[in-house]
Backbone as JSON, one array per atom type, in Angstrom:
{
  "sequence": "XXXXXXXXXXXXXXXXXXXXXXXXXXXXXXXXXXXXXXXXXXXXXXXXXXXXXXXXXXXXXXXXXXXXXXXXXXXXXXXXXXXXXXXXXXXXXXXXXXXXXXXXXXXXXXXXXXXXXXXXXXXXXXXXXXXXXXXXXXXXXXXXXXXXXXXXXXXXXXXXXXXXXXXXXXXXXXXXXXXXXXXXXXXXXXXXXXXXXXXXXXXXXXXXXXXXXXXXXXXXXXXXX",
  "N": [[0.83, -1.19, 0.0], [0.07, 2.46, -0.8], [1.94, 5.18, 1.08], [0.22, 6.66, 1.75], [-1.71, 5.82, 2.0], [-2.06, 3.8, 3.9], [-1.26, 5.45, 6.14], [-3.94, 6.5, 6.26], [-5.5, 4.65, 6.77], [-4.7, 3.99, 9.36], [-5.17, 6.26, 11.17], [-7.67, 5.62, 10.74], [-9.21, 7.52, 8.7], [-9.77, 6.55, 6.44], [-12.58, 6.49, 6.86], [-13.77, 8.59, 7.51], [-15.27, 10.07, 5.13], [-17.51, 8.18, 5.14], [-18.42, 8.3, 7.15], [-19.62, 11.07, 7.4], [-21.54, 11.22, 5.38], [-23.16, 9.6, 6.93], [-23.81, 10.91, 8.82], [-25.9, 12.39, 7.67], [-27.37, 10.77, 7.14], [-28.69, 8.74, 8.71], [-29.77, 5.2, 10.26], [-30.29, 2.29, 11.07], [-27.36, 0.94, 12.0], [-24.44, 0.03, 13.04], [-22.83, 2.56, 12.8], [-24.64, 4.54, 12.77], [-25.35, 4.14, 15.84], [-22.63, 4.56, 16.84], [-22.49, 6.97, 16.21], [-24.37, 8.9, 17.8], [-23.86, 8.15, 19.71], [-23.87, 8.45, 24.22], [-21.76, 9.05, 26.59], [-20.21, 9.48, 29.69], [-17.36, 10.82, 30.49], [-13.9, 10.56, 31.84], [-13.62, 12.92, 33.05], [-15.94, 13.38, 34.09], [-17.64, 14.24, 32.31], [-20.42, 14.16, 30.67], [-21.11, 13.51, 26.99], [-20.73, 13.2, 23.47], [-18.81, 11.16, 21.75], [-15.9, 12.4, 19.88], [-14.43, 13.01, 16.96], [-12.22, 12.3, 15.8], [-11.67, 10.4, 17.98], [-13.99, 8.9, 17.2], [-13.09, 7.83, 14.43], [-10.86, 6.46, 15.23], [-12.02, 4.28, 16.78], [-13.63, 3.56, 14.86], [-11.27, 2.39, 12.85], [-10.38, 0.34, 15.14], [-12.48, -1.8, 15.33], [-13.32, -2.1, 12.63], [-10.66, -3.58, 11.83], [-10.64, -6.01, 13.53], [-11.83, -7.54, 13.94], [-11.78, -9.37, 11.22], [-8.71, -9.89, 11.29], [-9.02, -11.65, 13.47], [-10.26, -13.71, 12.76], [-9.1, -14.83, 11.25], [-7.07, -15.59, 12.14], [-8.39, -18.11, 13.57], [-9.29, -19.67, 11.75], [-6.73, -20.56, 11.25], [-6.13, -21.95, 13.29], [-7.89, -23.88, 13.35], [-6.65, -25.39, 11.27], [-4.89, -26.31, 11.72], [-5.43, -27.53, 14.46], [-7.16, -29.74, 14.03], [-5.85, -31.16, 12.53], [-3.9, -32.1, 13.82], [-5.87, -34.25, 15.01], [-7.15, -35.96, 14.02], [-9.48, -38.22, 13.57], [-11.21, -36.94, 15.08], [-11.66, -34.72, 13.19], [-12.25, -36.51, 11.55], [-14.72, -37.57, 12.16], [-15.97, -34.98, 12.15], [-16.38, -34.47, 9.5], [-18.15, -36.57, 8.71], [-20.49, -36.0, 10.17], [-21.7, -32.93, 9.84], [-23.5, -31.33, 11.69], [-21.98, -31.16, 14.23], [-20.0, -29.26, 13.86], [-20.48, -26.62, 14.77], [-20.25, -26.66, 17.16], [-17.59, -27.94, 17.37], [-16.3, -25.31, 16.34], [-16.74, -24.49, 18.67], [-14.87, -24.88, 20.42], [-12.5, -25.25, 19.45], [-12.09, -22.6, 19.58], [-11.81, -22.41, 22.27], [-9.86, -23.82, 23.2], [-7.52, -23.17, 21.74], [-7.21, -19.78, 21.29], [-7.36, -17.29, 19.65], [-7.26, -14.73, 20.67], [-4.37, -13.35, 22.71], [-4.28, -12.26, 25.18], [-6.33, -10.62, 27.66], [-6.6, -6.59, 28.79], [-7.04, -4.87, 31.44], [-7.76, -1.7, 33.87], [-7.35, -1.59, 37.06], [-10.04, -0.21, 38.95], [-10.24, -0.51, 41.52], [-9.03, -0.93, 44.79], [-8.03, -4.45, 44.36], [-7.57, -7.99, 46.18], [-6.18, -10.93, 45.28], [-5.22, -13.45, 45.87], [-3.96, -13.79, 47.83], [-2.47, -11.05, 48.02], [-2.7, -7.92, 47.3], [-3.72, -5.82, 44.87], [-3.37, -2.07, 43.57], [-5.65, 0.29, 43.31], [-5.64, 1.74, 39.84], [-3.88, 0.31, 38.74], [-2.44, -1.61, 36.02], [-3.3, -4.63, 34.35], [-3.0, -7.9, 32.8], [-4.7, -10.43, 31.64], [-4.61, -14.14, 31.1], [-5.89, -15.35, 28.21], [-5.3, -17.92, 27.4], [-4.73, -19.37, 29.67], [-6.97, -19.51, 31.48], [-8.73, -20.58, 29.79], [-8.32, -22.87, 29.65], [-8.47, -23.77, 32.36], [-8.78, -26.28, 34.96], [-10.66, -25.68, 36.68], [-12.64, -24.9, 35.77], [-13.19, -26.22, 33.29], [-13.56, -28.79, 33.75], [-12.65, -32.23, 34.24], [-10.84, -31.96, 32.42], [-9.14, -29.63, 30.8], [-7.37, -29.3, 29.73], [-7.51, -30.91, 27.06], [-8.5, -32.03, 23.86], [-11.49, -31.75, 22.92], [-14.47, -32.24, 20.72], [-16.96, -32.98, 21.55], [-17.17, -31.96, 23.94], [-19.07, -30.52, 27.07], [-21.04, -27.59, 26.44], [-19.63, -24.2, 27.65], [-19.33, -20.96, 28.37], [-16.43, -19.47, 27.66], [-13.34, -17.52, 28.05], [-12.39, -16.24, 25.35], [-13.65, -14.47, 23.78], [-14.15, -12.53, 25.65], [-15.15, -11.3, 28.33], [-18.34, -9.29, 30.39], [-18.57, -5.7, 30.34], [-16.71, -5.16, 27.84], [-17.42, -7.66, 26.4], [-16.78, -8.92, 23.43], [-18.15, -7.71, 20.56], [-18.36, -8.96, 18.26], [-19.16, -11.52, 18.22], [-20.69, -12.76, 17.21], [-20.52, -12.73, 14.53], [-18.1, -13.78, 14.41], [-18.15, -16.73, 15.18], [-19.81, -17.69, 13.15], [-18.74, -17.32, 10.56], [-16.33, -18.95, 10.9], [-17.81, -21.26, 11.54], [-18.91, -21.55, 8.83], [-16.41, -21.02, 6.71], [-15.19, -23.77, 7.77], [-17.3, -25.75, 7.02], [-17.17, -25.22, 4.59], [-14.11, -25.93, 3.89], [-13.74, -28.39, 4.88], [-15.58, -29.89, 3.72], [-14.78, -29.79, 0.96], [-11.93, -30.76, 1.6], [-11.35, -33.59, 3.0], [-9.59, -34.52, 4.54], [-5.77, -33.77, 5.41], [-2.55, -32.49, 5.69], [-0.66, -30.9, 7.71], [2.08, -28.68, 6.34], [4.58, -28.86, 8.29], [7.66, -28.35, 8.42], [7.46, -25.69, 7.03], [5.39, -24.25, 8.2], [4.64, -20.75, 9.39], [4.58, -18.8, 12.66], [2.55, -16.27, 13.64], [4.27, -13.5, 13.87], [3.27, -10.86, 15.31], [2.39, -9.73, 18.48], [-0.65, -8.76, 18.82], [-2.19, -10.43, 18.57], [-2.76, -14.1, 18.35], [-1.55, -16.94, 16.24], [-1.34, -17.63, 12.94], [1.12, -17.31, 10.83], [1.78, -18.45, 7.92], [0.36, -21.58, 7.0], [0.88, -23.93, 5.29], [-0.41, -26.41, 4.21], [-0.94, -30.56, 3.11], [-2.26, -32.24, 0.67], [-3.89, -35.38, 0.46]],
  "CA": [[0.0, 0.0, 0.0], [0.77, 3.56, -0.57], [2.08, 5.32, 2.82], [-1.08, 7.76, 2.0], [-3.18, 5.14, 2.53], [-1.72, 2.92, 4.71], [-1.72, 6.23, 7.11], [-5.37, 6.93, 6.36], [-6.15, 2.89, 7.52], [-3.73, 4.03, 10.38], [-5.84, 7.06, 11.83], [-9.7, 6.36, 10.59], [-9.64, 8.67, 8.1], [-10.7, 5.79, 5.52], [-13.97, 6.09, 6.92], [-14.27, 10.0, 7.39], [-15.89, 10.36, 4.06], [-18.97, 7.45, 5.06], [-19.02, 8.92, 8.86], [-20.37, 12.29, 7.16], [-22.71, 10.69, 5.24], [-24.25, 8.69, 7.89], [-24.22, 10.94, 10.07], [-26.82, 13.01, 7.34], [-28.34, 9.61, 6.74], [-28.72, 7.67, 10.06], [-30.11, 4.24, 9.58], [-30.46, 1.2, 11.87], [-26.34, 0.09, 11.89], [-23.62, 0.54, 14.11], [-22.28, 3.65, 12.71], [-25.64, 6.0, 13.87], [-25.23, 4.56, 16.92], [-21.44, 5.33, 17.85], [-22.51, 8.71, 16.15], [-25.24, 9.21, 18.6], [-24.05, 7.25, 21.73], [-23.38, 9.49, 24.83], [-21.0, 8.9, 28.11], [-19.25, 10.0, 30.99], [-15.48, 10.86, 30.28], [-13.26, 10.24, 32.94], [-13.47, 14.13, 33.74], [-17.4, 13.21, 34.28], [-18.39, 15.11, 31.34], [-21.75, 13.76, 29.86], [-21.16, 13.97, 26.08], [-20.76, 11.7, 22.23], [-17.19, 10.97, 20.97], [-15.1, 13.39, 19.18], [-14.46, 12.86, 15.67], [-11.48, 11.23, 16.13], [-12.18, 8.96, 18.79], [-14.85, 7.93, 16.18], [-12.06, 7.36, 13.37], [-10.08, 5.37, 16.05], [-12.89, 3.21, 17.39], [-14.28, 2.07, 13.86], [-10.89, 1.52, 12.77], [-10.6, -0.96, 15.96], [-13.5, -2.78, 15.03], [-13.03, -3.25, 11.12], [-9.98, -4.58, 11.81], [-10.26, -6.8, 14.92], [-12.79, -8.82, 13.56], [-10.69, -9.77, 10.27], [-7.44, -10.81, 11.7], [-8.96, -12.91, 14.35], [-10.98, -14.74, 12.32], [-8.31, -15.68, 10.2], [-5.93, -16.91, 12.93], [-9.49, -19.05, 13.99], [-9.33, -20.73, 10.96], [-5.22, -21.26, 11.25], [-6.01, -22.8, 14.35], [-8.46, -25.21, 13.3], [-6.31, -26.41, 10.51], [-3.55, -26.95, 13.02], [-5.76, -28.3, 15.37], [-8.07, -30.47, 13.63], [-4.49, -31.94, 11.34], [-3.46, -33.7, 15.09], [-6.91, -35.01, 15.89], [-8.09, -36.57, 12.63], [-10.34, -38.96, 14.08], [-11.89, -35.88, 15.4], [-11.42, -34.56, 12.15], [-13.46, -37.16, 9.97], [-16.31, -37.68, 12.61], [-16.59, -33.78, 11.7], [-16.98, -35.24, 7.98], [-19.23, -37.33, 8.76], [-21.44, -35.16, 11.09], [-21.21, -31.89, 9.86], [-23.97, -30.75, 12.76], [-21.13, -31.18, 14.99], [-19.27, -28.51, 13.13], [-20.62, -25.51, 15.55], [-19.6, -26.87, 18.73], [-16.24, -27.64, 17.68], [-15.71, -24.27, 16.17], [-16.75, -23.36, 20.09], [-13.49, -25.84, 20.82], [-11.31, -25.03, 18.85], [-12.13, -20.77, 20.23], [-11.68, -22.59, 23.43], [-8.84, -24.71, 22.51], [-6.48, -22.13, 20.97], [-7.78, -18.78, 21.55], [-6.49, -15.84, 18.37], [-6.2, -13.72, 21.33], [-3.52, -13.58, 23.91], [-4.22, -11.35, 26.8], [-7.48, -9.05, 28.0], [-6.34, -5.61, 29.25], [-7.64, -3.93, 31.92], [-7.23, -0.94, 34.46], [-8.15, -2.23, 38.39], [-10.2, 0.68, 39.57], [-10.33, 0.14, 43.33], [-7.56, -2.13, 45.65], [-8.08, -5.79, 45.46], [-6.67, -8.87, 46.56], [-5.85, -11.78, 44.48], [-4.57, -14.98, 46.22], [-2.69, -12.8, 49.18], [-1.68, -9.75, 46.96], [-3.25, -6.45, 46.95], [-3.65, -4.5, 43.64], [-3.92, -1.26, 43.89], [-6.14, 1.25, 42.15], [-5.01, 2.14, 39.05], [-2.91, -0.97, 38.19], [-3.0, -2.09, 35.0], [-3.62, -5.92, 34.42], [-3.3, -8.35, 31.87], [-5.37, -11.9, 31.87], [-4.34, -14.64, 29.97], [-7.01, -16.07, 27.68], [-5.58, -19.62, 27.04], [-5.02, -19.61, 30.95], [-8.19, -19.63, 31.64], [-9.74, -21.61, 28.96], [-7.81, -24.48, 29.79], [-8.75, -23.92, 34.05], [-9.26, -27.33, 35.12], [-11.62, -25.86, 37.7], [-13.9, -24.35, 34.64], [-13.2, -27.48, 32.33], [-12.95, -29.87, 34.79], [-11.54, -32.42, 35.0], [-9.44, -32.21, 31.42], [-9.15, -28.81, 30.48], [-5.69, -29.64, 28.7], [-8.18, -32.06, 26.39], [-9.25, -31.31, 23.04], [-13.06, -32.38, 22.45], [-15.49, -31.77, 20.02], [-17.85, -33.01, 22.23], [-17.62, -31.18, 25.35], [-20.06, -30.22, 27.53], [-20.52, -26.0, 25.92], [-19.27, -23.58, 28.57], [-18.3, -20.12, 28.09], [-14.99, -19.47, 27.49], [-12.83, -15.98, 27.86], [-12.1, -16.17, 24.23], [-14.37, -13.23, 23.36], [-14.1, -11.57, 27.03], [-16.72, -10.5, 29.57], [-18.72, -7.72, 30.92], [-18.85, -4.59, 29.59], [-16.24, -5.68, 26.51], [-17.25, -8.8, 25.82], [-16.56, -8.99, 21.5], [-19.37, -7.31, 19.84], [-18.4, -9.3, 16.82], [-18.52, -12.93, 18.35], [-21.35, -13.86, 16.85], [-19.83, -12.89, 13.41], [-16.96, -14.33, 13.94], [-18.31, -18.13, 14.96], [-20.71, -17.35, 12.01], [-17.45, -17.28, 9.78], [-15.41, -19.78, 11.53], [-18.59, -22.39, 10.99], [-19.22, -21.58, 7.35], [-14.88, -21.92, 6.97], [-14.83, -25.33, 8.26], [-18.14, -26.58, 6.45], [-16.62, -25.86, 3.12], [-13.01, -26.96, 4.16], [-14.2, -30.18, 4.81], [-16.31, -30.43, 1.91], [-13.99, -30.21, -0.38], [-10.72, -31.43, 1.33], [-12.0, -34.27, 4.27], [-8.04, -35.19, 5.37], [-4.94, -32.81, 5.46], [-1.55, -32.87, 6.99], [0.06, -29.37, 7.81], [3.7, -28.76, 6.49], [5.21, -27.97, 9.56], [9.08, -27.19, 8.09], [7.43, -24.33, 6.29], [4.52, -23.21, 8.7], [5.45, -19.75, 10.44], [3.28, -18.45, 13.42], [2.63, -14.4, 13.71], [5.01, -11.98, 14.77], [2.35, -9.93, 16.28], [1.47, -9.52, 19.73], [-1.86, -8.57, 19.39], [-3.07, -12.16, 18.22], [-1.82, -15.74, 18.65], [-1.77, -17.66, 15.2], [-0.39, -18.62, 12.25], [1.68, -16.01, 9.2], [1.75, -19.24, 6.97], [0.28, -22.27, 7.03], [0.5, -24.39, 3.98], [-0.83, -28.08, 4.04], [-0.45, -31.42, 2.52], [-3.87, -32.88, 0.47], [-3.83, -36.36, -0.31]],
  "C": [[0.87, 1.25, 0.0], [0.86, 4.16, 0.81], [0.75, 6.58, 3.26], [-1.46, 6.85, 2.24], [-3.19, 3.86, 3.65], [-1.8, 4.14, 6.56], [-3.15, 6.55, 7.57], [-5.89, 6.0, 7.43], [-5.47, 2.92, 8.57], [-4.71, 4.99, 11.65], [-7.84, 7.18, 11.49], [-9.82, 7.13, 9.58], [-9.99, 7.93, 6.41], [-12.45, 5.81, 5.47], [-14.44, 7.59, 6.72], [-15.5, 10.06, 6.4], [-17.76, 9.67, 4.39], [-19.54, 8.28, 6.6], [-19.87, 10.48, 8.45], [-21.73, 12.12, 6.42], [-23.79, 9.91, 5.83], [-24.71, 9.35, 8.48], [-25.43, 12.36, 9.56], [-28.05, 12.16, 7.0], [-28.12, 8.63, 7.63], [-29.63, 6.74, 9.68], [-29.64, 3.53, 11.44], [-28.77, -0.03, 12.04], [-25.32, 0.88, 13.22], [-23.09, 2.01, 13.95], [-23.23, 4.6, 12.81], [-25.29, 5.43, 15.31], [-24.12, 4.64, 17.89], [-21.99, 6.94, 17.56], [-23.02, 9.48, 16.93], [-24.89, 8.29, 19.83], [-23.27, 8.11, 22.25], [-22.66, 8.5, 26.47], [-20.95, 9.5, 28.79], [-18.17, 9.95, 30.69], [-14.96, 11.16, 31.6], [-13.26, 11.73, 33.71], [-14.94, 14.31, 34.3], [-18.14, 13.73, 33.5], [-19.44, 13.93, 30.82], [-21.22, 14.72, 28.2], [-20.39, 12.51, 25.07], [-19.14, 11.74, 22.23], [-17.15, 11.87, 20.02], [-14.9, 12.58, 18.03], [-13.26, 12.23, 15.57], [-11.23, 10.58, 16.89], [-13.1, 7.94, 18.2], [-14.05, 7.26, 15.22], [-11.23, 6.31, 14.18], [-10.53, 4.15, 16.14], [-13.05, 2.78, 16.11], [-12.65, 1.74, 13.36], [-10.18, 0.13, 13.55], [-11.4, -2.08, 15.3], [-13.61, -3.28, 13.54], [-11.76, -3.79, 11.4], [-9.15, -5.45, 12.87], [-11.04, -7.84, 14.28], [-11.96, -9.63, 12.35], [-9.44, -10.39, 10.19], [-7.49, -11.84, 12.71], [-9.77, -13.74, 13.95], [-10.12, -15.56, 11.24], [-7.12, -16.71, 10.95], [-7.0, -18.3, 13.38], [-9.26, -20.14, 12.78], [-7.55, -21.4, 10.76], [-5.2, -22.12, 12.1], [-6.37, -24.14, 13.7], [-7.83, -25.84, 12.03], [-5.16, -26.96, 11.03], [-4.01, -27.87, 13.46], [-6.59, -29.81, 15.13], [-6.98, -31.36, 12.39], [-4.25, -33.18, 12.95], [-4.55, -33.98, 15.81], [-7.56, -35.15, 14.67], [-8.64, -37.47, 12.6], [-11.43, -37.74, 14.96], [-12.46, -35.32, 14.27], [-13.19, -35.02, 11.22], [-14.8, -37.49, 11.65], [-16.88, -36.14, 12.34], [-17.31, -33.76, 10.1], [-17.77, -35.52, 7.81], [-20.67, -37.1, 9.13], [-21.14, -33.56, 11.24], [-22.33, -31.12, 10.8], [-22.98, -30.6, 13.97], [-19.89, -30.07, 14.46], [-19.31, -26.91, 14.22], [-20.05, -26.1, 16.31], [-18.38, -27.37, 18.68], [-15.61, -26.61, 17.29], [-16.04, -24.04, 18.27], [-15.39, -23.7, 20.61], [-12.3, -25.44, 20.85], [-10.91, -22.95, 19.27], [-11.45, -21.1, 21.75], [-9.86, -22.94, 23.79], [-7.46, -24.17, 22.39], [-7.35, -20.71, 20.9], [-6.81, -17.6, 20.52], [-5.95, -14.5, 19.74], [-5.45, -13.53, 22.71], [-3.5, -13.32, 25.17], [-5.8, -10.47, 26.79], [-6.8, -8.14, 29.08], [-6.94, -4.95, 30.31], [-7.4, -3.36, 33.11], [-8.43, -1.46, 35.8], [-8.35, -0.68, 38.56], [-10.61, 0.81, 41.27], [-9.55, -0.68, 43.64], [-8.53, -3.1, 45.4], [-7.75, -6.23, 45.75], [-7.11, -10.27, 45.91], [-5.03, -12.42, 45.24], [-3.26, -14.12, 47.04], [-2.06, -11.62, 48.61], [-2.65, -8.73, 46.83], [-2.17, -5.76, 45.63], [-4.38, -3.5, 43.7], [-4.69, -0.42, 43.13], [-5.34, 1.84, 41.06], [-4.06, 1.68, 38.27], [-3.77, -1.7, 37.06], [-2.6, -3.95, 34.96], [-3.93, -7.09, 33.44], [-3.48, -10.01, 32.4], [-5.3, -12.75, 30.59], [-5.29, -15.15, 29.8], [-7.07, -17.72, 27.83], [-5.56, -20.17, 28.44], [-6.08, -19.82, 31.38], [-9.16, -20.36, 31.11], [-9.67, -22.94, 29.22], [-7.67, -24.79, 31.74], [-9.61, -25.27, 34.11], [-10.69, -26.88, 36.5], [-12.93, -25.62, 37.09], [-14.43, -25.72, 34.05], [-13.17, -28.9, 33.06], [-13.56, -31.28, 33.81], [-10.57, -32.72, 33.86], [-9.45, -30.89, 30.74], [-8.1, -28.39, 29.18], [-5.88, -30.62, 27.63], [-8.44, -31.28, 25.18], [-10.21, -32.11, 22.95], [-14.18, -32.17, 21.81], [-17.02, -31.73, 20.12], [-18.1, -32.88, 23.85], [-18.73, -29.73, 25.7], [-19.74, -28.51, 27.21], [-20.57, -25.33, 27.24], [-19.29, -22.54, 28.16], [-17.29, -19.97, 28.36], [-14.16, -18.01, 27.74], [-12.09, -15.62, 26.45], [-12.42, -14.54, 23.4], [-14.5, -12.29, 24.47], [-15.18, -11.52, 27.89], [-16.79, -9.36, 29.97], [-18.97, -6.83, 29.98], [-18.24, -4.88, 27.9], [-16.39, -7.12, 26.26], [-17.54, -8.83, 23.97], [-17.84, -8.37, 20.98], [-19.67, -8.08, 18.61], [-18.77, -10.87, 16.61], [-19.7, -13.9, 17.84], [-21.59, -14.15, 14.91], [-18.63, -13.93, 13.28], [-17.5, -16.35, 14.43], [-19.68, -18.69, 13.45], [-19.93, -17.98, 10.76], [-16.68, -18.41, 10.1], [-16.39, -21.25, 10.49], [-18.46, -22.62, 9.25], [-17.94, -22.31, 6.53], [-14.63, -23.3, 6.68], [-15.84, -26.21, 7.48], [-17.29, -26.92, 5.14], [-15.18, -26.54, 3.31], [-13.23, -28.25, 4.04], [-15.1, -30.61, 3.96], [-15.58, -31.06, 1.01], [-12.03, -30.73, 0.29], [-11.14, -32.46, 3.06], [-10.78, -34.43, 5.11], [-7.18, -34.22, 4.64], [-3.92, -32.83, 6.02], [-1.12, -31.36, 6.49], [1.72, -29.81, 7.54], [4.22, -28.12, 7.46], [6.89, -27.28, 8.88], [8.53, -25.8, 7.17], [5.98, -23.98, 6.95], [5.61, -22.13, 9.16], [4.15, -19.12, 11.36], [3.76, -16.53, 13.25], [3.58, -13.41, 14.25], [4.9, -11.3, 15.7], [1.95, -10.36, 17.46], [0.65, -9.51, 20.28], [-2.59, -9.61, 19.43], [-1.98, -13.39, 18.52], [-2.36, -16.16, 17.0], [-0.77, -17.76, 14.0], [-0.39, -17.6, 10.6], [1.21, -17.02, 7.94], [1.55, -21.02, 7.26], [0.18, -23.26, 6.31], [0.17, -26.23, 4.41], [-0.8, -29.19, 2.79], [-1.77, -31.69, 1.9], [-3.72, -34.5, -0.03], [-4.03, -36.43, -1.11]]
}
């Protein structure tokens, strides 16, 4: 990309152009209602987002959803290459196709850490944290808590009992997108296995991501019988 436009897709200002038009033609989608949604800012002000806090936020959200749905599907060709008896009963029973995309979210999680700022002291297993401490929670830690998953959490299963998972988060941020992205994941895996039922991953020439912000996989090329 040019560095004009690789800056634009850097600061929001790809969207500028539709954010003015929406915001003369409001409609029933997400972009009237960041345009029109109101807060509290940490100074207590009652009032909408600034015009570039808007350019920020949507480009968060177009491209969070996009890169973690693509490591989702790196996973499951990882994951579903060393459990191919898992694999072909997915073949066989492609109703069983949702609940191991929930698995495989569970399983291997695209993202690495949830962020967030403790706003009052607590205490965590004899340890006071104090206000204002920032805090990062590992995802796959948690997914794989034998006290959640009990009693094999360290299992892969395509038929385990569905739980929620911290894959997509909780509370206030839990994913807005997550029911796009197992939407995508499912569809993915139907045709995958349509058209190729068995697969072996070249491992001397996979490479996993670079990036930080996700867990998954730069290149994954596979074998087809």
């Amino acid at each position: 990309l040019q560095k004009e436009k690789v800056d634009s897709l850097a600061t929001g200002e790809v969207f500028a152009e539709f954010i003015d038009w929406r915001a003369e033609h409001p409609s029933d989608d997400i972009m009237t209602e960041l345009l029109n949604a109101e807060f509290t800012d940490e100074t207590g002000t009652r009032r909408r987002l600034h015009r570039e806090e808007l350019l920020l936020y949507l480009t968060v959200i177009a491209t969070a959803g996009s890169e973690t749905t693509t490591r989702l599907i790196g996973w499951a060709g990882k994951t579903l290459a060393e459990y191919p008896n898992q694999r072909r009963e997915l073949t066989e029973h492609p109703a069983l196709i949702p609940q191991a995309i929930e698995e495989i979210l569970r399983w291997e999680p695209p993202a690495l850490q949830i962020a967030r700022y403790v706003t009052r002291d607590v205490d965590y297993y004899g340890q006071t944290v104090p206000a204002g401490s920032a805090m990062l929670m590992l995802v796959g830690a948690a997914n794989r808590d034998h006290r959640r998953f009990a009693p094999d959490g360290d299992v892969f299963d395509i038929h385990r009992e569905l739980k929620s998972h911290m894959t997509f988060g909780a509370g206030t941020h839990f994913c807005m997108g997550n029911a796009l992205a197992r939407l995508e994941g499912r569809i993915a895996l139907e045709e995958i296995l349509a058209r190729f039922p068995t697969w072996e991953v070249d491992w001397p020439n996979a490479r996993t991501s670079p990036t930080t912000a996700v867990r998954g996989w730069e290149a994954m090329p596979t074998l087809i019988p």
